[in-house]
C-alpha positions as CSV (number, residue, x, y, z in Angstrom):
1,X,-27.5,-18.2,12.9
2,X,-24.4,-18.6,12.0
3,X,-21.7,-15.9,11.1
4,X,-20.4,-16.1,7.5
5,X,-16.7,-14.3,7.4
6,X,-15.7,-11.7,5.1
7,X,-12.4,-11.3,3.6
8,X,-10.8,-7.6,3.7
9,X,-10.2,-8.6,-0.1
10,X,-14.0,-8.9,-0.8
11,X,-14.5,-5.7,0.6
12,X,-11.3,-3.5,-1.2
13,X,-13.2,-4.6,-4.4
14,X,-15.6,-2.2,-3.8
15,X,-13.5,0.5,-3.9
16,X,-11.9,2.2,-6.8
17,X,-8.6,3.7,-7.8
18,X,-8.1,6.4,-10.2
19,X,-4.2,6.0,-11.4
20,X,-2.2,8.9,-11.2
21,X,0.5,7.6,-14.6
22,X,3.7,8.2,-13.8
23,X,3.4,9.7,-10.0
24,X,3.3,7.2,-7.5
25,X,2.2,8.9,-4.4
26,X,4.5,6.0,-2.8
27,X,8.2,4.9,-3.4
28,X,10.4,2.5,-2.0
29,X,14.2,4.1,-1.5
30,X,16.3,1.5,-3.3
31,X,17.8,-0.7,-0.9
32,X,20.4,-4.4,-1.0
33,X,18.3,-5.8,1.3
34,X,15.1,-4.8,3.2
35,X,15.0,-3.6,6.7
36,X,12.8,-5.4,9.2
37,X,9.8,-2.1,8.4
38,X,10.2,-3.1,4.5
39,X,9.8,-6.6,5.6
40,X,6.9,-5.4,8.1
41,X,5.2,-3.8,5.1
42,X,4.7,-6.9,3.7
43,X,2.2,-8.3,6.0
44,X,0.8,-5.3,7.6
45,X,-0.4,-3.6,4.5
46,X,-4.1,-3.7,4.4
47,X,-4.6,-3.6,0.6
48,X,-1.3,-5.6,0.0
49,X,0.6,-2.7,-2.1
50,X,3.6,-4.1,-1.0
51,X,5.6,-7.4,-2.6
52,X,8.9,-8.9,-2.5
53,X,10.6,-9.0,-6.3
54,X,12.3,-11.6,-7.3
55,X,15.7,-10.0,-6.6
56,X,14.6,-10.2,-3.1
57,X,13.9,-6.6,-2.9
58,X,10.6,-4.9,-1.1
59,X,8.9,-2.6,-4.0
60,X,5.6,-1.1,-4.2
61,X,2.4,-1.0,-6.3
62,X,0.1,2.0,-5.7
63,X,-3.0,0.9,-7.7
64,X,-5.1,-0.4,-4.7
65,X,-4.0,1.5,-2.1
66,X,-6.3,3.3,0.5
67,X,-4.4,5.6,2.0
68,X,-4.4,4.3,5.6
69,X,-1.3,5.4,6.6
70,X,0.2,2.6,8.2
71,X,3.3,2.1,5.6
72,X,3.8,5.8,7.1
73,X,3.7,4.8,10.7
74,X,6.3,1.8,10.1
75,X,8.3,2.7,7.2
76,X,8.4,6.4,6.5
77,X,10.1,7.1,9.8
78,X,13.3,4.5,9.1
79,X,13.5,6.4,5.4
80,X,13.1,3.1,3.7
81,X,9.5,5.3,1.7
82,X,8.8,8.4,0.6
83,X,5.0,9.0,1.1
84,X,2.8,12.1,0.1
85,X,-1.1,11.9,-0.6
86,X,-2.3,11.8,-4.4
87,X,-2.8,15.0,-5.9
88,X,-6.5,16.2,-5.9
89,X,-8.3,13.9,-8.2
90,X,-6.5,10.5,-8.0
91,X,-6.1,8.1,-5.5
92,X,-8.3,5.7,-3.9
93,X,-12.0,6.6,-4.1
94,X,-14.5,4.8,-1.6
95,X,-17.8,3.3,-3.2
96,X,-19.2,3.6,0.4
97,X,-18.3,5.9,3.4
């Protein structure tokens, strides 16, 4: 038998997100240049909310997200995010589990 790998990207497809328009339950602080979390947040992200612009500035995109809480963990604490859950309704919903 052999093992057949599976991409965290096959699997995010399964889940859904509804958009809250106009309330990102995540911002970026605006910033010159990123810290080493913002910089963090590009790799560690599991759903990959997180891009660098071309300005060379760390911003975020919310649709996608799963609310895992590590952006929270790294980046909330240094103040370069402000982070609060989706109001009741929106946010990520999870096809299974």
């Amino acid at each position: 038998m052999s093992e057949t790998a599976v991409r965290v990207e096959e699997k995010l497809f399964y889940n859904r997100y509804l958009v809250d328009a106009g309330r990102a339950h995540i911002k970026v602080r605006p910033h010159a240049a990123p810290t080493a979390p913002l910089l963090a947040l590009l790799k560690v992200c599991p759903a990959r909310c997180y891009e660098m612009n071309e300005a060379g500035q760390v911003e975020v995109c919310v649709d996608g997200c799963v609310e895992c809480g590590t952006c929270r963990v790294i980046a909330e604490p240094s103040g370069d995010i402000e982070w609060s859950y989706p109001r009741g309704g929106y946010g990520v919903l999870f096809k299974f589990g």
